[in-house]
Rosetta silent file (secondary structure, phi, psi, omega in degrees, C-alpha in Angstrom):
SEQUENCE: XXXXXXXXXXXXXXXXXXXXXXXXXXXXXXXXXXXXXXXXXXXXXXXXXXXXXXXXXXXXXXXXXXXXXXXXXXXXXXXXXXXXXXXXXXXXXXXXX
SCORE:     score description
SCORE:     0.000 S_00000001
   1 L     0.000   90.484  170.355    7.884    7.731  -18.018 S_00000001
   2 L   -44.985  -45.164 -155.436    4.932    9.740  -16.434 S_00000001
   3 L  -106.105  135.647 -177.973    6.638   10.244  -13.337 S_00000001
   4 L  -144.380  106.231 -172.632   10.062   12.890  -13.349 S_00000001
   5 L   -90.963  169.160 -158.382   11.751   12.721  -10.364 S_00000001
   6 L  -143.868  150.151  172.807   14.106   15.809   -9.805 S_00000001
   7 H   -30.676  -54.033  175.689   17.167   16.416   -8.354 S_00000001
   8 H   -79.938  -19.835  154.908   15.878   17.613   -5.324 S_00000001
   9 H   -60.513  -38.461 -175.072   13.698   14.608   -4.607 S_00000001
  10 H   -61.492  -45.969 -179.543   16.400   12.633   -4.852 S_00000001
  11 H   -54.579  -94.543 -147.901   18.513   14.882   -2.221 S_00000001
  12 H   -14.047  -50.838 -177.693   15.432   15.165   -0.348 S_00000001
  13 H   -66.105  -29.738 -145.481   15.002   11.357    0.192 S_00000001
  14 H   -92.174    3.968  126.669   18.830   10.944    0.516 S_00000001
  15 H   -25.312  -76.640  173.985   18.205   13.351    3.403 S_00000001
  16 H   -29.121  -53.588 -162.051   15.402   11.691    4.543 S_00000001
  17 L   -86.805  -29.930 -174.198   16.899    8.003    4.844 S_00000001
  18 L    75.946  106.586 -166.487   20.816    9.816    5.933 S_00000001
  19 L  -164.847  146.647 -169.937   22.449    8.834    3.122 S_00000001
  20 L  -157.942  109.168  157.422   25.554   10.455    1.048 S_00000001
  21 L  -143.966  156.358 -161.705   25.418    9.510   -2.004 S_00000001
  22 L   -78.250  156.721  171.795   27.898    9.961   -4.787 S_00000001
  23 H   -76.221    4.674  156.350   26.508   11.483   -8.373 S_00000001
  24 H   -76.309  -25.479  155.493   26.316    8.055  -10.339 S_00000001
  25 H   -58.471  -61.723  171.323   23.907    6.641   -7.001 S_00000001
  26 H   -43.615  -61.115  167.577   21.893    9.546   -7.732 S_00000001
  27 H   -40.076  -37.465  176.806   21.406    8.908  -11.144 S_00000001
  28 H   -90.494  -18.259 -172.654   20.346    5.298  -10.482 S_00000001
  29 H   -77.232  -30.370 -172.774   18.604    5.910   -7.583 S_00000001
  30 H   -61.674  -45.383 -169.843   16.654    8.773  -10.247 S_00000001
  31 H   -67.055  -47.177  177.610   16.005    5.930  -12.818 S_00000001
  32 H   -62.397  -45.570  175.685   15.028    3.146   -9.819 S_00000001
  33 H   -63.386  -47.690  168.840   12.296    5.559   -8.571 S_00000001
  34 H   -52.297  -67.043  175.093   10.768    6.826  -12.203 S_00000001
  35 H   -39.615  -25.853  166.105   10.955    2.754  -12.663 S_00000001
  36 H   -79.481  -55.942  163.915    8.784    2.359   -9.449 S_00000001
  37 H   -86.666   14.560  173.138    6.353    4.894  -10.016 S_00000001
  38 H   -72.423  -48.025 -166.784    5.799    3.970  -13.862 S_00000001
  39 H   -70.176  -27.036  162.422    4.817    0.183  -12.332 S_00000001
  40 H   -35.026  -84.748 -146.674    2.532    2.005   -9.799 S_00000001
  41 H   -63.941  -29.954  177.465    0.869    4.135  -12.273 S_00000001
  42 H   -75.788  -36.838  165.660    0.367    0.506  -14.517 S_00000001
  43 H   -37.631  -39.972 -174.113   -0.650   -0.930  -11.407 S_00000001
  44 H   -81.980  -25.982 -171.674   -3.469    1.624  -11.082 S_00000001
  45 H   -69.041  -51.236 -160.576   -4.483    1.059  -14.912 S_00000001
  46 L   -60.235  144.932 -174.460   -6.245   -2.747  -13.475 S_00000001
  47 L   -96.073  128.485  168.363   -9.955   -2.979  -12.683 S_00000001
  48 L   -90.575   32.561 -137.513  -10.494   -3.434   -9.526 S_00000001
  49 L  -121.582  100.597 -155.889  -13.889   -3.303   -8.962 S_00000001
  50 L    97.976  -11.520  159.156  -16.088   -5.700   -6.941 S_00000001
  51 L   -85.103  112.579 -171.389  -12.748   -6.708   -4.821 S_00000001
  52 L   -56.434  133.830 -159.516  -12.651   -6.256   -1.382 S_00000001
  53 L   -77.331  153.383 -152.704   -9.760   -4.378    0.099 S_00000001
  54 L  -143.962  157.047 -178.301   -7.509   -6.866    2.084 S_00000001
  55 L  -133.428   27.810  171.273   -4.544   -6.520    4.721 S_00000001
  56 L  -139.624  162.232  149.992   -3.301  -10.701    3.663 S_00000001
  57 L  -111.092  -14.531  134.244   -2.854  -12.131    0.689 S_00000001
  58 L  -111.857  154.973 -174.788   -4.049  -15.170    2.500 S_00000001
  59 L   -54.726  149.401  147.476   -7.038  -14.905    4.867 S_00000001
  60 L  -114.204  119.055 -178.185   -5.882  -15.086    8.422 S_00000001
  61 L   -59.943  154.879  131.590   -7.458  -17.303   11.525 S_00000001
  62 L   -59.326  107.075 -176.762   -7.189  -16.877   14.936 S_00000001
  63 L  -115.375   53.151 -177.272   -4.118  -18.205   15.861 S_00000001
  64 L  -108.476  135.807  146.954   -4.339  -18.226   19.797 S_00000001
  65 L   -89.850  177.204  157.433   -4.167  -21.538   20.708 S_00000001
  66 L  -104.056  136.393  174.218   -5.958  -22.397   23.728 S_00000001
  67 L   -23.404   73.203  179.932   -5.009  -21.715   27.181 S_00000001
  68 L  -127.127  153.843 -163.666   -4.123  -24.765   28.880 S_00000001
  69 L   -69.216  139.166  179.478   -2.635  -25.358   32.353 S_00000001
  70 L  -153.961   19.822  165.401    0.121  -27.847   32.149 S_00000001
  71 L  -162.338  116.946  166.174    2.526  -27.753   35.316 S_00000001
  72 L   -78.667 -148.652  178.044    0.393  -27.704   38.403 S_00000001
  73 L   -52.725   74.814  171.403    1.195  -26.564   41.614 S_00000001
  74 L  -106.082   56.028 -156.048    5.019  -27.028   41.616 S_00000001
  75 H   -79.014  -23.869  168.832    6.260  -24.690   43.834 S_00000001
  76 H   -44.760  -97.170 -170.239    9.059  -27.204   45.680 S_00000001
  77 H   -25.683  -48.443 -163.637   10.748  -27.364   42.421 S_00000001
  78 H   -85.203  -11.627 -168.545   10.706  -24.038   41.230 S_00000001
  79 L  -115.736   -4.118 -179.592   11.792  -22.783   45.068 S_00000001
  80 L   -88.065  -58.913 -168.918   14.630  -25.414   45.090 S_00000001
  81 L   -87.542   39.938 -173.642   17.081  -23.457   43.460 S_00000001
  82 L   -92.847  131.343 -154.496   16.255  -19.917   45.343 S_00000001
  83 L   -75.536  -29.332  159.729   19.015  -18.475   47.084 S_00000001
  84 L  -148.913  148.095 -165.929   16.598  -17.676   49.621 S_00000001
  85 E  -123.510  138.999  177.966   12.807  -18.486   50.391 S_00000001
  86 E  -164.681  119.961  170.428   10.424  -17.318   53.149 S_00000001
  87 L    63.335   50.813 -161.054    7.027  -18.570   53.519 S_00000001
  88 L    63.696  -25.981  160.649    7.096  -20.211   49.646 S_00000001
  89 E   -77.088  150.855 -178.500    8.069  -17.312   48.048 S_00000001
  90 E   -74.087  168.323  168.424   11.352  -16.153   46.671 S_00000001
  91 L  -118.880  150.020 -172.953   12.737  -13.303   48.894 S_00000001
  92 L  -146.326  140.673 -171.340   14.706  -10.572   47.444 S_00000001
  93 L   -57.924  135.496 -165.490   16.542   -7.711   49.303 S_00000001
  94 L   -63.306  134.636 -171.224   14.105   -4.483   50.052 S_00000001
  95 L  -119.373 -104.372 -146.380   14.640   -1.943   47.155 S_00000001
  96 L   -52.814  126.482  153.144   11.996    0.772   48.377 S_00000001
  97 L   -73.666    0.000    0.000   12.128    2.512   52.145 S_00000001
């Protein structure tokens, strides 16, 4: 275990996140973090080298479909159930003087 988290990281975080935690949470929370950056630090041990940094784990497409019109001009319909209409448009009560 490379990594020795300290008391005060733990407060620090349990600050951080606003958290009250009891001292047996600390303690596991101490153990769960060393355990995270040990897999890190093995993580780091792997050659990486000719592999291109990535934001997927699978490539991603352009996934816009395309833009197509598919209700024409229906303005009857869409104006039938407006409590009031004037000149095709809905009308709505004047907010601004």
């Amino acid at each position: 275990m490379a990594n020795i988290i300290t008391d005060e990281t733990i407060e620090y975080v349990g600050i951080l996140a606003k958290l009250e935690l009891s001292e047996e949470e600390k303690e596991h929370a101490k153990k769960d973090m060393a355990n995270m950056l040990d897999y890190i630090d093995m993580l780091n041990e792997l050659d990486t080298e000719g592999v291109e940094p990535m934001s997927h784990v699978f490539p991603v497409h352009n996934v816009f479909r395309e833009d197509i019109v598919t209700n024409v001009d229906d303005r009857d319909n869409i104006l039938a159930n407006a409590p009031e209409k004037k000149d095709g448009s809905f009308q709505v009560p004047k907010t601004v003087e």
